[in-house]
C-alpha positions in Angstrom: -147.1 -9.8 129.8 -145.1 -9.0 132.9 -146.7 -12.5 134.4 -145.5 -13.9 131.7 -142.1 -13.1 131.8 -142.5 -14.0 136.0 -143.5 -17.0 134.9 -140.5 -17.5 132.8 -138.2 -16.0 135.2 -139.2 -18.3 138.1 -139.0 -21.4 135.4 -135.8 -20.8 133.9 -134.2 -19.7 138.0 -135.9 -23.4 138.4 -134.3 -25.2 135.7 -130.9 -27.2 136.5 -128.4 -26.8 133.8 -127.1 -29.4 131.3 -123.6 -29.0 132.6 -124.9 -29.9 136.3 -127.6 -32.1 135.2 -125.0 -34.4 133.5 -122.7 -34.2 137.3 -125.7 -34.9 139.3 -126.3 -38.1 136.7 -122.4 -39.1 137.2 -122.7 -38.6 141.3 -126.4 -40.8 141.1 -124.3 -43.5 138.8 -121.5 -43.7 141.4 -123.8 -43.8 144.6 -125.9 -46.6 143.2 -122.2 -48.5 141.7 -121.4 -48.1 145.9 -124.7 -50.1 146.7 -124.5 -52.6 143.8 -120.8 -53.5 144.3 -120.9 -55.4 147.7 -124.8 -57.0 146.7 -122.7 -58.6 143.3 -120.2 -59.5 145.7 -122.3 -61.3 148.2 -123.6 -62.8 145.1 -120.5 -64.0 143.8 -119.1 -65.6 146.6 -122.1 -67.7 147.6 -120.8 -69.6 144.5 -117.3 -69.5 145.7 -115.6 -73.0 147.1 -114.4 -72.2 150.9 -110.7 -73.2 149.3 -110.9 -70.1 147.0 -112.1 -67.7 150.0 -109.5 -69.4 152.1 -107.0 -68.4 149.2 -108.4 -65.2 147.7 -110.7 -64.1 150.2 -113.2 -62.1 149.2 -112.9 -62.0 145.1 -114.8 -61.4 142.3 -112.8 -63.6 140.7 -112.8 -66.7 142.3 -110.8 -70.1 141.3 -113.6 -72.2 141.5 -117.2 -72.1 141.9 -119.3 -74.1 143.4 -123.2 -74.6 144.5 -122.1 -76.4 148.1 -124.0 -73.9 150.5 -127.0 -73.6 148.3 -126.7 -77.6 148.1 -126.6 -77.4 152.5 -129.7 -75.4 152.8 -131.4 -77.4 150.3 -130.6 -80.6 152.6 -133.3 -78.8 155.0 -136.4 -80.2 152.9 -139.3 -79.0 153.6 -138.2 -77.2 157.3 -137.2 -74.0 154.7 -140.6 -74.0 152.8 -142.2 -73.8 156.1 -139.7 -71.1 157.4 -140.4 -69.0 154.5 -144.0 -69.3 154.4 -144.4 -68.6 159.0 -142.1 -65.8 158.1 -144.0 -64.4 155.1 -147.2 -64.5 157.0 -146.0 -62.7 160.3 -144.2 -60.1 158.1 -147.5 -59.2 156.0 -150.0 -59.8 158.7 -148.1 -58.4 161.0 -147.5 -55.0 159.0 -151.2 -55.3 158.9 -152.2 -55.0 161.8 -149.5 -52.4 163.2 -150.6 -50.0 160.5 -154.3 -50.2 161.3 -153.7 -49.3 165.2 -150.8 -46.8 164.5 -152.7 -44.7 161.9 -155.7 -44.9 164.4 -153.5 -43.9 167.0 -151.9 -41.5 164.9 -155.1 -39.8 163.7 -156.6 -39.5 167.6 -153.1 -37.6 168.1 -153.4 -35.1 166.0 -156.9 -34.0 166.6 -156.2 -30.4 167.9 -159.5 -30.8 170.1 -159.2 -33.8 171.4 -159.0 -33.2 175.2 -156.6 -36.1 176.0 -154.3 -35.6 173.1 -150.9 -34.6 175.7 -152.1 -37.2 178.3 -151.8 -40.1 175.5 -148.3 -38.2 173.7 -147.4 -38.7 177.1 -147.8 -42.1 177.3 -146.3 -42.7 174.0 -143.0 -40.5 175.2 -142.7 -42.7 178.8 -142.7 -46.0 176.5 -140.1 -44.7 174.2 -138.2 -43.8 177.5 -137.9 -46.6 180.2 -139.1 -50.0 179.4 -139.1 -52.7 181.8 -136.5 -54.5 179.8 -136.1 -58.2 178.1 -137.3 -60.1 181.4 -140.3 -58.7 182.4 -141.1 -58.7 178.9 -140.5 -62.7 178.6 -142.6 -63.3 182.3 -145.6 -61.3 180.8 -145.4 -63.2 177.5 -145.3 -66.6 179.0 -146.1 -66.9 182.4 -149.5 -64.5 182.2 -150.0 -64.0 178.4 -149.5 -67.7 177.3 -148.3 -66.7 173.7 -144.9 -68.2 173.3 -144.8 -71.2 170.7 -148.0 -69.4 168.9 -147.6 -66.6 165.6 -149.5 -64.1 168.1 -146.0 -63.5 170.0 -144.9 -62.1 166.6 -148.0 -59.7 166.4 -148.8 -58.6 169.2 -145.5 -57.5 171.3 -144.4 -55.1 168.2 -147.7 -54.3 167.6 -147.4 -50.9 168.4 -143.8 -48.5 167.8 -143.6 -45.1 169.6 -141.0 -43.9 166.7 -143.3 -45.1 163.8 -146.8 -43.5 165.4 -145.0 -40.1 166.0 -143.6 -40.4 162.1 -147.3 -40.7 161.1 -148.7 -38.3 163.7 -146.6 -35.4 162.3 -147.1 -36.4 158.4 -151.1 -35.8 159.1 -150.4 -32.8 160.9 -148.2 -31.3 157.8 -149.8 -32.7 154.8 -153.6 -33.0 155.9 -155.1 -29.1 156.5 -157.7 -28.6 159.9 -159.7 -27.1 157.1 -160.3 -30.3 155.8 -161.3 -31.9 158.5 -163.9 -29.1 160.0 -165.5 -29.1 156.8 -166.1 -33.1 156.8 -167.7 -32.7 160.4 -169.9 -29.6 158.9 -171.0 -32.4 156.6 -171.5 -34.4 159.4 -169.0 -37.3 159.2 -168.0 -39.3 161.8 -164.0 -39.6 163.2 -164.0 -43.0 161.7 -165.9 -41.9 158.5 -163.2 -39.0 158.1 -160.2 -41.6 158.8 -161.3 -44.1 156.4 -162.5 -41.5 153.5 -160.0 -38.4 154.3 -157.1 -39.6 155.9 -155.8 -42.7 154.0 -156.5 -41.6 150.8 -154.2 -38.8 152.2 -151.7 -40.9 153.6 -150.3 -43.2 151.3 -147.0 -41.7 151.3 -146.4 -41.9 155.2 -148.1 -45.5 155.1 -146.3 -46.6 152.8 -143.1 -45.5 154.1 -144.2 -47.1 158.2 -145.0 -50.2 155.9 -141.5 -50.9 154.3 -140.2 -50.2 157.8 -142.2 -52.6 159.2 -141.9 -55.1 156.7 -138.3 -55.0 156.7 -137.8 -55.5 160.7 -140.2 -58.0 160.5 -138.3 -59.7 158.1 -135.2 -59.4 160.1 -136.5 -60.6 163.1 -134.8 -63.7 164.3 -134.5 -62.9 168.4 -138.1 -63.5 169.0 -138.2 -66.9 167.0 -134.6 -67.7 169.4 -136.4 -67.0 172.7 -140.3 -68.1 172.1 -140.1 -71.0 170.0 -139.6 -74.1 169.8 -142.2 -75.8 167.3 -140.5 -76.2 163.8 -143.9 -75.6 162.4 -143.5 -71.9 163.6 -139.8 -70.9 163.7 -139.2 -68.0 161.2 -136.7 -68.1 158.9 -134.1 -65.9 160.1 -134.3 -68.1 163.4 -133.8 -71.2 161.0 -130.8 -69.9 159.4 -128.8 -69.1 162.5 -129.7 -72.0 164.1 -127.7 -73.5 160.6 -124.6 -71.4 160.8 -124.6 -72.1 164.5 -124.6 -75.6 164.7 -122.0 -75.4 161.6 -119.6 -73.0 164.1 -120.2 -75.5 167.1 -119.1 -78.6 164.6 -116.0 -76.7 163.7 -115.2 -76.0 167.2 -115.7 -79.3 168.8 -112.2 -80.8 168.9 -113.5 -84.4 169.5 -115.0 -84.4 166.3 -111.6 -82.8 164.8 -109.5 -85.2 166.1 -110.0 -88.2 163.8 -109.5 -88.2 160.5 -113.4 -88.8 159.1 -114.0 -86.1 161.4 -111.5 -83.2 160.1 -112.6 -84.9 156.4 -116.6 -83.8 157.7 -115.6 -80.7 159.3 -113.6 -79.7 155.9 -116.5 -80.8 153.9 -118.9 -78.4 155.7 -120.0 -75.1 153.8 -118.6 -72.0 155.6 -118.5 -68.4 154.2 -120.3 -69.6 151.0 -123.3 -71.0 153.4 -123.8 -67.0 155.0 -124.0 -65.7 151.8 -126.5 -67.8 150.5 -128.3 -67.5 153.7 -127.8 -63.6 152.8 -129.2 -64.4 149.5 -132.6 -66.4 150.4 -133.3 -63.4 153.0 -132.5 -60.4 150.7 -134.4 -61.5 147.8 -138.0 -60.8 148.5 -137.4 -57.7 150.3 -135.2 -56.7 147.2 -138.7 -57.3 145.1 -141.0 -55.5 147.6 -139.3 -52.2 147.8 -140.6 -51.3 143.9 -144.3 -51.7 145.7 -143.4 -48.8 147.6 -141.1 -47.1 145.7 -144.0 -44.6 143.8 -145.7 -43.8 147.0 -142.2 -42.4 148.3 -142.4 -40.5 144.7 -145.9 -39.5 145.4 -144.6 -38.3 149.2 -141.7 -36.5 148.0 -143.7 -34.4 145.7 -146.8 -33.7 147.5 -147.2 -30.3 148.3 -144.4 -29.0 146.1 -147.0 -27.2 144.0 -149.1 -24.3 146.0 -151.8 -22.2 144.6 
């Protein structure tokens, strides 16, 4: 009886109350009103004319709608396809590979016993600290490495990331028990046999989180595309889109073109404010419908090891 009512005790101290359940439902509502109010907006004026964002700005509301920028990218042909499909492979390839050497690298790190665990932390630390910077970088790639105008210069460079292996290093240290692992090597498994049937299985959570992280600043990437390439079979399609808006800025700016009238009638004709949101759009989307992938291992993270015997 008395466990019984410790039981209860410790359930009902647990329990949130209607009252604050109801404000913690408003406070949710409002956070995720904050994040959906400027995503509808982006949305909104993508199908805005530039003379209603000239005249209202930034509206909900506007005067006129229009498909002009959507209409500008589509003038690309085929150069988008291709775009999206180089940058979907380097983003899920790439993630690929980076979680198979950091989760290595991040097992070997937390072995306890391995003699050369602080020499290699080490290592990791100096990286994270002094780099030799974006010109060294660009003479290794090119001059000795010969990657540039190839998909490996968006693999292998950002293979590797000092913040993402320690992320990983410390989630196996305070999720996965020693216990665990001396009784798979009583058994006589192997470190790779004990990283492929012990550790994943156990990591979901953390790998899934390095994953989205990855997948997202792969995504994102356009520098590399600037500075490396120049085939159009290979240029992602962040690099793609920028290249757009800035050879629509340079138009705008050049006052030869502005000074006759067929020029200021082309320069007024070209999409503007409407064309970088529906470059916004085209990029947001599939990340937008890759985060629910994800979404149950953070669930499954976030509640691991909330329930101790």
């Amino acid at each position: 009886m008395a466990k019984q009512k410790n039981l209860y005790r410790d359930h009902h101290f647990n329990q949130i109350k209607t009252g604050w359940n109801v404000v913690f439902s408003i406070i949710l509502c409002l956070i995720s009103l904050l994040m959906l109010i400027p995503l509808v907006l982006i949305v909104v004026v993508s199908f805005s004319s530039e003379a209603s964002i000239a005249l209202n700005g930034f509206s909900f509301f506007p005067t006129e709608w229009t498909l002009v920028g959507y209409k500008y990218l589509a003038k690309m042909g085929d150069q988008i396809l291709v775009s999206y499909r180089i940058t979907i492979i380097i983003t899920i390839l790439g993630t690929l590979m980076s979680l198979f050497v950091m989760t290595m690298y991040a097992y070997v790190l937390a072995q306890k016993n391995f003699v050369f665990r602080k020499f290699f932390m080490w290592i990791l630390f100096f990286t994270m600290l002094f780099s030799g910077g974006l010109v060294p970088s660009y003479i290794m790639n090119v001059r000795y490495l010969h990657i540039n105008d190839s998909i490996w210069i968006f693999l292998l460079p950002s293979l590797v990331s000092v913040y993402n292996v320690i992320i990983l290093r410390t989630f196996i240290l305070t999720t996965i028990p020693d216990t665990l692992f001396e009784a798979a090597r009583i058994d006589g498994a192997g470190h790779f046999r004990v990283y492929v049937s012990i550790v994943l299985p156990l990591f979901k959570a953390g790998i899934a989180t390095i994953a989205l992280f990855n997948v997202v600043s792969r995504w994102n990437d356009w520098f590399t595309g600037m500075l490396y390439i120049k085939k159009a079979s290979l240029i992602p399609l962040q690099t793609m889109l920028k290249n757009i808006q800035d050879n629509i800025d340079f138009l705008k700016q050049n006052a030869e073109v502005a000074g006759t009238p067929d020029g200021i009638a082309f320069l007024n004709s070209l999409p503007d404010q409407n064309l970088r949101m529906a470059c916004t759009i085209i990029v947001i989307v599939p990340i937008l419908c890759a985060y629910p992938f994800f979404q149950r291992y953070f669930v499954q993270g976030l509640t691991m090891g909330s329930v101790k015997e």
